[in-house]
VOVOMI-221038 format. One record per residue (C-alpha): chain; residue number from 1; x, y, z; residue in three letters. Coordinates in Angstrom, 3 decimals, decimal comma, padded with zeros to 6 digits. Each point is the difference from the previous one (the first is absolute). Layout:
<recs>
+-------+-----+----------+----------+----------+-----+
: chain :   n :        X :        Y :        Z : res :
+-------+-----+----------+----------+----------+-----+
:     A : NUM :        X :        Y :        Z : Ala :
...
+-------+-----+----------+----------+----------+-----+
</recs>
This chain:
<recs>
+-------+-----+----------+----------+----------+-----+
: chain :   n :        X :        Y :        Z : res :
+-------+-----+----------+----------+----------+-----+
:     A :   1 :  122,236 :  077,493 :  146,384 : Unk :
:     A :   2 : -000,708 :  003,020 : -002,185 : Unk :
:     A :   3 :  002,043 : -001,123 : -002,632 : Unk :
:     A :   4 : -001,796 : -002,700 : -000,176 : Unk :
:     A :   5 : -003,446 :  001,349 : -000,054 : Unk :
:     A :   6 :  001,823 :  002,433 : -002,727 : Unk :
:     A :   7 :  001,285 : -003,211 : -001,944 : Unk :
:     A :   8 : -003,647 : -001,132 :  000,278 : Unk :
:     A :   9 : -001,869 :  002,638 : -001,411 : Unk :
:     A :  10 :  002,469 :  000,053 : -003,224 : Unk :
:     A :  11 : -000,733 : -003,437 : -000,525 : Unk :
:     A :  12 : -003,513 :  000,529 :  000,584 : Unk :
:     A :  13 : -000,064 :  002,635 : -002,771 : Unk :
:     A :  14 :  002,101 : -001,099 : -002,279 : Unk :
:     A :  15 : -002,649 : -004,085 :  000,370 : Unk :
:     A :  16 : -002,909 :  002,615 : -000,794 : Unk :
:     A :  17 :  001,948 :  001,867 : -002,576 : Unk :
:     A :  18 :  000,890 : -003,147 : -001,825 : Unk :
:     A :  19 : -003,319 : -001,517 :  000,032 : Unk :
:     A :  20 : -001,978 :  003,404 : -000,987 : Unk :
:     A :  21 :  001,774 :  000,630 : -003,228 : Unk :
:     A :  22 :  000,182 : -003,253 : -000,860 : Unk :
:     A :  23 : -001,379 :  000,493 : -003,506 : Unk :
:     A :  24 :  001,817 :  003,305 :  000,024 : Unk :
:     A :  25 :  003,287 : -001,914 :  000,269 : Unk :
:     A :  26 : -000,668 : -002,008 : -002,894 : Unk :
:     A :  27 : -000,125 :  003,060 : -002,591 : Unk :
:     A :  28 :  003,806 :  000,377 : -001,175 : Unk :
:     A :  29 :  002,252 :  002,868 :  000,674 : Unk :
:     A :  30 :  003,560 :  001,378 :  000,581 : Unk :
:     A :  31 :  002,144 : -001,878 :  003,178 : Unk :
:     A :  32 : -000,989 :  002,366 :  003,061 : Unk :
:     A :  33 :  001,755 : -000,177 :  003,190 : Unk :
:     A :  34 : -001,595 : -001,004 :  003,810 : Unk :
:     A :  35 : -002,364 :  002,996 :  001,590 : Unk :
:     A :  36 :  001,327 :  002,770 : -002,601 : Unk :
:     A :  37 : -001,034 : -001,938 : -003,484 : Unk :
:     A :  38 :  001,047 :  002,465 : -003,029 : Unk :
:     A :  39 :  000,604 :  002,713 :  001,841 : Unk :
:     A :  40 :  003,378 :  000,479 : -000,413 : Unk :
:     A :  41 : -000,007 : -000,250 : -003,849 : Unk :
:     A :  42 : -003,081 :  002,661 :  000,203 : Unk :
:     A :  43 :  002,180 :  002,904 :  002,267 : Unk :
:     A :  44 :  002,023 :  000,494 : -003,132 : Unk :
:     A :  45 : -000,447 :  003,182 : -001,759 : Unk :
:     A :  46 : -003,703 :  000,256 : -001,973 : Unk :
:     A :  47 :  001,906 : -000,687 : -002,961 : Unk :
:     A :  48 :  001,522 : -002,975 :  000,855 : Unk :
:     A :  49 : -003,220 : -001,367 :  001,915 : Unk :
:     A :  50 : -002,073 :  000,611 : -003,216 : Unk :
:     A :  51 :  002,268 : -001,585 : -001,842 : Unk :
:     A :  52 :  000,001 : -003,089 :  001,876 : Unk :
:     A :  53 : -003,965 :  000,076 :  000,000 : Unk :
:     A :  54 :  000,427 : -000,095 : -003,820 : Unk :
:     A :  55 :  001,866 : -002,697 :  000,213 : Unk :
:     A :  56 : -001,973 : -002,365 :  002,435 : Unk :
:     A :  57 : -002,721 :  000,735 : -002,025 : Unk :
:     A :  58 :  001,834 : -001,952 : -003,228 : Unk :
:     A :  59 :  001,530 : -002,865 :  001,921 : Unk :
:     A :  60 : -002,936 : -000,737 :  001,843 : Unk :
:     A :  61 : -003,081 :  001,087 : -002,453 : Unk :
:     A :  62 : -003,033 : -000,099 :  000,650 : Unk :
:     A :  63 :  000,335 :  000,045 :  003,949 : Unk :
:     A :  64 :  002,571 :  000,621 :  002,365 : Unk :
:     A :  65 :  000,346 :  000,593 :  004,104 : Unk :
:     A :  66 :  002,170 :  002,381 :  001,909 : Unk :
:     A :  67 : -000,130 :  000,312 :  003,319 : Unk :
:     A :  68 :  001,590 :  002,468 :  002,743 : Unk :
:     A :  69 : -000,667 : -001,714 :  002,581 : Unk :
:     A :  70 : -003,198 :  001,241 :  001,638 : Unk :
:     A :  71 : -001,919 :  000,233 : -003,315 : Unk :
:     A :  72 :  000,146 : -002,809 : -003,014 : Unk :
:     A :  73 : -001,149 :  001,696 : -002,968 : Unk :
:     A :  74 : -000,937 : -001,913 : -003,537 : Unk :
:     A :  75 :  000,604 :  002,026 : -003,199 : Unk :
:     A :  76 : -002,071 : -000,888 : -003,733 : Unk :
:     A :  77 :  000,520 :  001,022 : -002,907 : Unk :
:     A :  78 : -001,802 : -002,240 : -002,415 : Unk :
:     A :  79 : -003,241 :  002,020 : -001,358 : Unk :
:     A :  80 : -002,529 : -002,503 :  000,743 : Unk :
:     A :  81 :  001,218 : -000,463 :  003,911 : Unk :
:     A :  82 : -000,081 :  003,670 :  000,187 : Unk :
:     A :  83 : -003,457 :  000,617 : -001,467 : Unk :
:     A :  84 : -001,239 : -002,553 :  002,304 : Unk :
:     A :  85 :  000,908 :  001,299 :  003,288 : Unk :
:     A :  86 : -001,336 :  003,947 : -001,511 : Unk :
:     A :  87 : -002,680 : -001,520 : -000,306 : Unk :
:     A :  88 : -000,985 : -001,919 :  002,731 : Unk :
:     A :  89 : -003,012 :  001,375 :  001,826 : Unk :
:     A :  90 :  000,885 : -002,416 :  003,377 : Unk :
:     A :  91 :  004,179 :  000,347 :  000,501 : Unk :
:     A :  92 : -000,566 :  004,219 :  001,016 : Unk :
:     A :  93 :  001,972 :  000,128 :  003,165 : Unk :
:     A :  94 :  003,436 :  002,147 : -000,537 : Unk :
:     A :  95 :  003,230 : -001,068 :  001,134 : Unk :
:     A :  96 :  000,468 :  001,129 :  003,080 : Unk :
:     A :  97 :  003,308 :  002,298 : -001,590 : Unk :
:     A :  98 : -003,108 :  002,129 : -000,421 : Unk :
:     A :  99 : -000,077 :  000,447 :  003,456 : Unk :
:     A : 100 :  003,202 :  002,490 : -000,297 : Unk :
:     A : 101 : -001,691 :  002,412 : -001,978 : Unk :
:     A : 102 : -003,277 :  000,252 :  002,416 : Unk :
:     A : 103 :  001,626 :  003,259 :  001,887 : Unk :
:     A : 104 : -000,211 :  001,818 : -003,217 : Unk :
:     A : 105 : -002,607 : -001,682 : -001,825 : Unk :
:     A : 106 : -002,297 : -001,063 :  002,816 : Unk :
:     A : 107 : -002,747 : -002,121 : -000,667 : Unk :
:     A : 108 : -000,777 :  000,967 : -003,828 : Unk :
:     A : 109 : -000,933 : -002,563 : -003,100 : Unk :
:     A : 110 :  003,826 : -001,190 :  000,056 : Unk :
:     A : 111 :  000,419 : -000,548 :  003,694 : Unk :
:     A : 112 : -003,222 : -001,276 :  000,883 : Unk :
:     A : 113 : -001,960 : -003,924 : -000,406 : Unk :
:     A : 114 : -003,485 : -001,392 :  000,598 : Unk :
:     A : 115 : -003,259 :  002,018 :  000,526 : Unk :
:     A : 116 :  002,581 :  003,269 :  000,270 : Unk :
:     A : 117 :  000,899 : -000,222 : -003,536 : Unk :
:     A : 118 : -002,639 : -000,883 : -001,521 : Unk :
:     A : 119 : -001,924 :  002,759 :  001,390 : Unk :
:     A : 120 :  002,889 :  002,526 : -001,092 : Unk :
:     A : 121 : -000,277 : -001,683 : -003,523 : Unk :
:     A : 122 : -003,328 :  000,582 : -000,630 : Unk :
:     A : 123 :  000,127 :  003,825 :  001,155 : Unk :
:     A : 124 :  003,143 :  000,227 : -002,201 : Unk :
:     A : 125 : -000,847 : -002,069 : -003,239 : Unk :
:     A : 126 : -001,958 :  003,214 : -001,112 : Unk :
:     A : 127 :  003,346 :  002,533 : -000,639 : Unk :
:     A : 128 :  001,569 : -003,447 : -002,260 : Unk :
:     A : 129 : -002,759 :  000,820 : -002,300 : Unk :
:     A : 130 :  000,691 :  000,209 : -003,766 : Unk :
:     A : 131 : -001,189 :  003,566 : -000,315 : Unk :
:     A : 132 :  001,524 :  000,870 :  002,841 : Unk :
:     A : 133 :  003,405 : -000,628 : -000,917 : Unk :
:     A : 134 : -000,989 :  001,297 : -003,542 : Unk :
:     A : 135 : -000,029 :  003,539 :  001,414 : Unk :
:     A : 136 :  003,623 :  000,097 :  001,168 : Unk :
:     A : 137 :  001,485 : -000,796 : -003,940 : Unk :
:     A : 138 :  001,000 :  003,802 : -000,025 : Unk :
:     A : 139 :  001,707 : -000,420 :  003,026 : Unk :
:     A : 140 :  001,798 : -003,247 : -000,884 : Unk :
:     A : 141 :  001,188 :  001,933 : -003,067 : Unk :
:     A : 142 :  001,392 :  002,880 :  001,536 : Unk :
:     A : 143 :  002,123 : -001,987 :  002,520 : Unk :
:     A : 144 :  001,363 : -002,559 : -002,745 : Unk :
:     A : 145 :  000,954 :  002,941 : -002,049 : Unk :
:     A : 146 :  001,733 :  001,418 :  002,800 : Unk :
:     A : 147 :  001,715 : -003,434 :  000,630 : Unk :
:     A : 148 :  000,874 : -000,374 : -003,766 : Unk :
:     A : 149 :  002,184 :  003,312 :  000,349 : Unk :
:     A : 150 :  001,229 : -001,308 :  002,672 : Unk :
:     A : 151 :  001,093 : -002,680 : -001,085 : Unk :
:     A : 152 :  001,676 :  001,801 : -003,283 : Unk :
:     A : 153 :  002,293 :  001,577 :  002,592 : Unk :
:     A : 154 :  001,658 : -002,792 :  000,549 : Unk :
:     A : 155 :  000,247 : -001,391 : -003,699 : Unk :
:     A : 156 :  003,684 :  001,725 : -000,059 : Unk :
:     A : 157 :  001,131 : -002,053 :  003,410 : Unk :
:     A : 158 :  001,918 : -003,329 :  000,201 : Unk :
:     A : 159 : -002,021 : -001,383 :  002,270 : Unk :
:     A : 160 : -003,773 :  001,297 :  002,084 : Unk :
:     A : 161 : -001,812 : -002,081 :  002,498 : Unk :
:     A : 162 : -003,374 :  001,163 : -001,126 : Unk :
:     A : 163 : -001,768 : -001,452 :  003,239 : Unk :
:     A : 164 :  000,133 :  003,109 :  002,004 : Unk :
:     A : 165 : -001,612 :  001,832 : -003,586 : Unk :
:     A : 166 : -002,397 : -002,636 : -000,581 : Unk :
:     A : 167 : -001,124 :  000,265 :  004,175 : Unk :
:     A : 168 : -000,169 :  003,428 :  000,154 : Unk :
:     A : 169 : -002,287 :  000,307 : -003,908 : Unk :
:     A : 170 : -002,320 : -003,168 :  001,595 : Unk :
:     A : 171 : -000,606 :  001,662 :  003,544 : Unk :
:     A : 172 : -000,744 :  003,800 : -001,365 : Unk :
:     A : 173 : -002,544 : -001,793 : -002,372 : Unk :
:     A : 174 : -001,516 : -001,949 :  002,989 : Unk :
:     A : 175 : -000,296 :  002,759 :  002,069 : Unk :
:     A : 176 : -001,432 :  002,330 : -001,974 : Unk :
:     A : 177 : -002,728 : -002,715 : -001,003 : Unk :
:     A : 178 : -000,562 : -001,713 :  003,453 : Unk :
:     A : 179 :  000,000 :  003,509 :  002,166 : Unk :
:     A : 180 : -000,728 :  002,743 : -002,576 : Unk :
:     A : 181 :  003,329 :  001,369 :  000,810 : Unk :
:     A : 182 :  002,943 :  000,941 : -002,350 : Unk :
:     A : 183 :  002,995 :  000,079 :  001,613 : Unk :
:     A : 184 :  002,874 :  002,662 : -000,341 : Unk :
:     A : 185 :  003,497 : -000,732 :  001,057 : Unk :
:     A : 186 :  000,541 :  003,490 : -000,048 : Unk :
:     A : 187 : -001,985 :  000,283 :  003,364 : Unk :
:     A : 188 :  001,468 : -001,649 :  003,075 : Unk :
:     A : 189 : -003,087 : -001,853 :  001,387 : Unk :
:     A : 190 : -000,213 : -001,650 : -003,536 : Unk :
:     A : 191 :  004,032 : -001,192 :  000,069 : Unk :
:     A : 192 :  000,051 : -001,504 :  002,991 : Unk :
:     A : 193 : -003,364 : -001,766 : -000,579 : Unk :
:     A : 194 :  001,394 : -001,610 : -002,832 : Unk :
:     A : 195 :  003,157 : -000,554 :  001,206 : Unk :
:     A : 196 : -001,405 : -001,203 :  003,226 : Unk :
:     A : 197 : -001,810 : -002,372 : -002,179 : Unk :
:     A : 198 :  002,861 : -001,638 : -001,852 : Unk :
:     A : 199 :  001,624 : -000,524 :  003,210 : Unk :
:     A : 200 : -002,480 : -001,858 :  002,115 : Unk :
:     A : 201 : -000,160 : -002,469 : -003,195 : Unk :
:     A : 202 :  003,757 : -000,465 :  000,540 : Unk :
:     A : 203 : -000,264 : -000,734 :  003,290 : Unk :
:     A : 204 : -003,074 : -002,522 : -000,493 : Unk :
:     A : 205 :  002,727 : -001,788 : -002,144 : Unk :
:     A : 206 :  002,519 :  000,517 :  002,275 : Unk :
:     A : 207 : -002,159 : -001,682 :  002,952 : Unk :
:     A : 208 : -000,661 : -003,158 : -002,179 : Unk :
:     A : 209 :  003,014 : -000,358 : -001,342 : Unk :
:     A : 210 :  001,357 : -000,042 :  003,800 : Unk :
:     A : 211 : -002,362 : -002,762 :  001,934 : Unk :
:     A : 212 :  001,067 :  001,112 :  003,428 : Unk :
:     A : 213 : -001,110 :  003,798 : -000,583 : Unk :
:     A : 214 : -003,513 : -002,224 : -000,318 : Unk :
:     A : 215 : -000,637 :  000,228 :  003,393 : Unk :
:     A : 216 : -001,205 :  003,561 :  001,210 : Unk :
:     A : 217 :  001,651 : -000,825 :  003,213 : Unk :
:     A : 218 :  003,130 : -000,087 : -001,445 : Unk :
:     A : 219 : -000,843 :  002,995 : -002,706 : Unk :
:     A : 220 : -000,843 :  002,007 :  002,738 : Unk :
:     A : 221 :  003,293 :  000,565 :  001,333 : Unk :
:     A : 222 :  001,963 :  000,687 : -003,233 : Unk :
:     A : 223 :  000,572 :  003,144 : -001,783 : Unk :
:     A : 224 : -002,367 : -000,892 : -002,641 : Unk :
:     A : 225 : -002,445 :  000,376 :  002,375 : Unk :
:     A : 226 :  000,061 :  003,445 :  000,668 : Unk :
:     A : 227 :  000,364 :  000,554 : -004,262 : Unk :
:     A : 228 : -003,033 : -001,857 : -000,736 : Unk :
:     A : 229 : -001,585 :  002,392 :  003,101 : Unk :
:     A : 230 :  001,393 :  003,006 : -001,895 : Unk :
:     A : 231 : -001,587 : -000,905 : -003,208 : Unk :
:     A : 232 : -003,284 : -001,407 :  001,272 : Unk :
:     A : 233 : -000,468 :  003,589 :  001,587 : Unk :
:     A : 234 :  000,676 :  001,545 : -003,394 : Unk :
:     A : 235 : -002,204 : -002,340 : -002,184 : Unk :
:     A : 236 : -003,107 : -000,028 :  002,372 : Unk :
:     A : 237 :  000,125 :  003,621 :  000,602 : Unk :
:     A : 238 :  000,290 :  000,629 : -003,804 : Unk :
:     A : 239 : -003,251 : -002,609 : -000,739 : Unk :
:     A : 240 : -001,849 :  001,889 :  002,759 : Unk :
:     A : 241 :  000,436 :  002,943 : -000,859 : Unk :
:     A : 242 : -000,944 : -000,400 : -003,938 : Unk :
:     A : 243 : -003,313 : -002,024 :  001,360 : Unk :
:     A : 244 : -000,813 :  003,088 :  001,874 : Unk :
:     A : 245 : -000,157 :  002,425 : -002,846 : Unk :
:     A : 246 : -001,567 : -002,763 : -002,130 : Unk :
:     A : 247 : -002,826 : -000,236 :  002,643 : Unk :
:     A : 248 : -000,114 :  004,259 :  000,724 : Unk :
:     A : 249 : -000,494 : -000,452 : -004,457 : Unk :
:     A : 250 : -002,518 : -002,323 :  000,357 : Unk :
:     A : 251 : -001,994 :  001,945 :  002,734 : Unk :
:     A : 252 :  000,274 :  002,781 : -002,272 : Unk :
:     A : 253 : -001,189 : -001,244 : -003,290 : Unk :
:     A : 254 : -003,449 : -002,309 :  001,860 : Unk :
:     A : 255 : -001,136 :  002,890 :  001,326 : Unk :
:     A : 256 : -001,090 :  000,618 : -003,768 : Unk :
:     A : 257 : -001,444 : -003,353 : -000,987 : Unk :
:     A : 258 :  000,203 :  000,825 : -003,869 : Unk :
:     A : 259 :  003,584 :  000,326 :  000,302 : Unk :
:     A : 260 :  000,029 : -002,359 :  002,142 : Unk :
:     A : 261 : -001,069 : -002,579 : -002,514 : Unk :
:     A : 262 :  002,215 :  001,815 : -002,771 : Unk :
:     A : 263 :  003,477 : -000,440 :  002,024 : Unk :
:     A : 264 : -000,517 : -003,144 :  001,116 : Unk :
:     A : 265 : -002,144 : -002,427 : -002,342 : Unk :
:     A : 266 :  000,328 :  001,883 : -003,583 : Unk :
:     A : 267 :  002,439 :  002,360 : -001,571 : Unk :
:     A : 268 :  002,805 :  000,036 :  002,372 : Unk :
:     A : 269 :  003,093 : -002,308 :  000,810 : Unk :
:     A : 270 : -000,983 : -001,794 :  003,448 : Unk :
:     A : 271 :  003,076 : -000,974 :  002,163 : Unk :
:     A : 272 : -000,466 : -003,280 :  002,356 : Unk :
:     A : 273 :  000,061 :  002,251 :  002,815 : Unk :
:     A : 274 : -003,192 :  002,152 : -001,364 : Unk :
:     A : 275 : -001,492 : -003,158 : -000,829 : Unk :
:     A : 276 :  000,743 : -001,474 :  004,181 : Unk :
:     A : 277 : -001,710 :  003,399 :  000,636 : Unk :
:     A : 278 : -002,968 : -000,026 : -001,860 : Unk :
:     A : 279 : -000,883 : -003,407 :  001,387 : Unk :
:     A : 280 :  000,540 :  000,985 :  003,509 : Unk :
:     A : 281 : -002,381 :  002,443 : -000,912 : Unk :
:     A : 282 : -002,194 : -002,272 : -001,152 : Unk :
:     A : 283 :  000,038 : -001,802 :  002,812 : Unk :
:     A : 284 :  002,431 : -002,315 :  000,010 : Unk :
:     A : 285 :  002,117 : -001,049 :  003,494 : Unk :
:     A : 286 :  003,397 :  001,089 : -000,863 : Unk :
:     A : 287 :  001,749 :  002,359 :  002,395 : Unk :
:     A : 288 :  002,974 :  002,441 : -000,760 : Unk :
:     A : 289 :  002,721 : -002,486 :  001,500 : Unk :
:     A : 290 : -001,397 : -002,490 : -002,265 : Unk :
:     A : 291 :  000,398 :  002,407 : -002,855 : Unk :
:     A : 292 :  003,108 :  000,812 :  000,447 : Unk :
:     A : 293 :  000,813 : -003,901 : -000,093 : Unk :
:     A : 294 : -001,626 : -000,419 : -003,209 : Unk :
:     A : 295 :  001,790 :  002,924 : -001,764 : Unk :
:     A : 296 :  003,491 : -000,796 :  001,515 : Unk :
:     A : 297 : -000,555 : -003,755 : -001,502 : Unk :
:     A : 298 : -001,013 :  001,386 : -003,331 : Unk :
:     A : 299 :  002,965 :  001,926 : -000,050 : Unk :
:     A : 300 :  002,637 : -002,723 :  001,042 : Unk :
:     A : 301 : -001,412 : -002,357 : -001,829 : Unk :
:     A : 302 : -000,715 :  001,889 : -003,313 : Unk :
:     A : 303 :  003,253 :  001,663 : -000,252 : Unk :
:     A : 304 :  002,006 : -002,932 :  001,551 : Unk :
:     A : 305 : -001,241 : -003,276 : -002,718 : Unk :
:     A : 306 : -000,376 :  002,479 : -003,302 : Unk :
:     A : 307 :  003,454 :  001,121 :  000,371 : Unk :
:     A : 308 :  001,285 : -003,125 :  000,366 : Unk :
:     A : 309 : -002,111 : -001,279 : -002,610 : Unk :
:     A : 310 :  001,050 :  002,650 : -002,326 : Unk :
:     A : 311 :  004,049 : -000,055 :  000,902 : Unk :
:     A : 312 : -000,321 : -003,748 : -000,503 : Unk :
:     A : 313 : -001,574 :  000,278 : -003,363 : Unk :
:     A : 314 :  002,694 :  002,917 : -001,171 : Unk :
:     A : 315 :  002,328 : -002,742 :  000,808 : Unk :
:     A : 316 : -000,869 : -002,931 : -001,978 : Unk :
:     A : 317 : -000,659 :  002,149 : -002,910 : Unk :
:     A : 318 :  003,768 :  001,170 :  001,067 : Unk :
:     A : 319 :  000,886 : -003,242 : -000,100 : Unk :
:     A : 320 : -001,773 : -001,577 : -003,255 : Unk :
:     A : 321 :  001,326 :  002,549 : -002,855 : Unk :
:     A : 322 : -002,416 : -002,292 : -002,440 : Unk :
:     A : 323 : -003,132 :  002,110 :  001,135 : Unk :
:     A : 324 :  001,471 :  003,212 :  000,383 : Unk :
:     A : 325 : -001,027 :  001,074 : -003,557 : Unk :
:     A : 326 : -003,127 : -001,094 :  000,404 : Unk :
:     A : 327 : -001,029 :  002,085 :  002,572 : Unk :
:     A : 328 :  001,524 :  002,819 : -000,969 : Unk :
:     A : 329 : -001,612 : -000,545 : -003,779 : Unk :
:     A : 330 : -004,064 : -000,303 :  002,207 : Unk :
:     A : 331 :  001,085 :  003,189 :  002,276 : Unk :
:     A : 332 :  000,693 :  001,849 : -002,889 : Unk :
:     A : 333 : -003,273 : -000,896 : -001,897 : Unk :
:     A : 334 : -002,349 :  001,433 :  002,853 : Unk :
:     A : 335 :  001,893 :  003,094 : -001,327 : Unk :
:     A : 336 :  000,184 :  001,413 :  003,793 : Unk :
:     A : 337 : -004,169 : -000,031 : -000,295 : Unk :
:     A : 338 : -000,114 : -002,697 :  002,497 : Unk :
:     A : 339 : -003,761 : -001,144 :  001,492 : Unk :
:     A : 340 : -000,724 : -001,544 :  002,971 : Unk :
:     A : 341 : -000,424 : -003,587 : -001,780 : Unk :
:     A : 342 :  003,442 :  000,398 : -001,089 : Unk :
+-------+-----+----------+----------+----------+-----+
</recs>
């Protein structure tokens, strides 16, 4: 009799399943296999996987579907598909993969839909500012100089993956312009923040990549679990504990109001996090949990997308010799006296 109920409620889901994503099964993709989809061809190693991506993307351009068999996911790549969905001001819920990062992240402006969001937008639209981001152009120099030696290191090697470089130049830069704080390898606290970092991205990979690792349930009783623990513990301790010596700062400099109004609206660089305080201070219904949400998200998110924005570009100018010249001919005409509108 069980099986039979059992037998039942397959059918039953895979009736619902079918008629659901009926659209969905009419965009085109790669052959995928009963209850596991693509998965199989996606457990190869990154390289592999990204290479197969690549090449979806050609046979099937503009749209293609893979599936792993709990999640159906539809990728673009034609410009004007793209710039329609950015822009939509309706389509604003996230997929629910999003849901994996919420026990570091928590609710912040990545997490987070509806009336939550937009609230969190509004009290963070102010630190996008032009002039805001204007102030850190010294500090976006100093770290790409430091990258470019770096990177000049390796000019005598076969062969460098640059991604770790590139990660590590992208989230020093974030940090120091989302919490005020420049980080130092050379001090523990610092190294296994950013380490801690790097590896709680891999494992959000590493969760998506493996459907079944989905399901907290299931999570929960692997070894992974007790990593991602282990790291949560160090990131959240480290954002907590730079948000309490931003606030002791900011108690320190409103007491004078003129100084106030020099280090925070005038002369002096403003971190996001100085900016979340002075509008708590203001007022504004934000509470140190939420804070810390905000400034984790800024730095996942900003140091996560540029890097992979810039190791992609590095790439295809890798890959397309015929520009190469070029840029090198426009960097060397700023004659290292680079402005921020370059």
């Amino acid at each position: 009799m069980i099986w039979w109920f059992f037998l039942f409620i397959l059918g039953f889901v895979f009736l619902h399943r079918k008629w659901r994503y009926r659209y969905l099964m009419a965009i085109p993709g790669p052959p995928s296999l009963p209850l596991i989809g693509n998965t199989l061809p996606m457990l190869a190693s990154p390289e592999r996987a990204w290479c197969l991506l690549q090449e979806y993307n050609k046979v099937y351009y503009p749209i293609y579907r893979l599936s792993n068999g709990l999640l159906d996911s539809v990728h673009i790549s034609a410009p004007d598909d793209i710039e329609l969905i950015l822009s939509s001001k309706t389509h604003l819920r996230k997929s629910i993969i999003y849901d994996l990062l919420q026990s570091w992240l928590g609710k912040g402006l990545l997490t987070s839909d509806g009336d939550r969001w937009y609230h969190r937008r509004k009290l963070l639209t102010p630190t996008f500012h032009f002039n805001i981001i204007q102030q850190f152009f010294t500090v976006f120099a100093t770290h790409s100089e430091a990258l470019v030696q770096q990177l000049d290191k390796e000019c005598d090697k076969s062969c460098t993956n640059i991604i770790p470089l590139i990660t590590k130049f992208t989230l020093f830069t974030i940090c120091e312009t989302a919490m005020g704080t420049k980080l130092d390898e050379k001090k523990e606290g610092n190294r296994d923040y950013v380490s801690a970092t790097f590896e709680m991205g891999q494992l959000f990979i590493n969760r998506i990549r493996r459907p079944w690792l989905a399901y907290n349930v299931i999570f929960n009783m692997t070894e992974k679990k007790k990593e991602q623990t282990s790291l949560l513990n160090i990131l959240h301790s480290f954002s907590k504990s730079v948000i309490e010596d931003r606030k002791q700062h900011f108690k320190e400099v409103v007491q004078n109001e003129d100084e106030h109004d020099d280090q925070f609206h005038q002369k002096k660089r403003v971190a996001m996090l100085d900016l979340l305080l002075s509008v708590r201070n203001s007022g504004a219904q934000i509470s140190d949990e939420e804070i810390r949400e905000e400034v984790d998200t800024f730095i996942f998110e900003g140091h996560d997308t540029t890097s992979a924005a810039i190791s992609y570009a590095l790439m295809l100018i890798a890959n397309h010799s015929n520009v190469q010249v070029s840029v090198i001919l426009y960097i060397r005409s700023l004659n290292k006296n680079f402005l921020f509108n370059d």
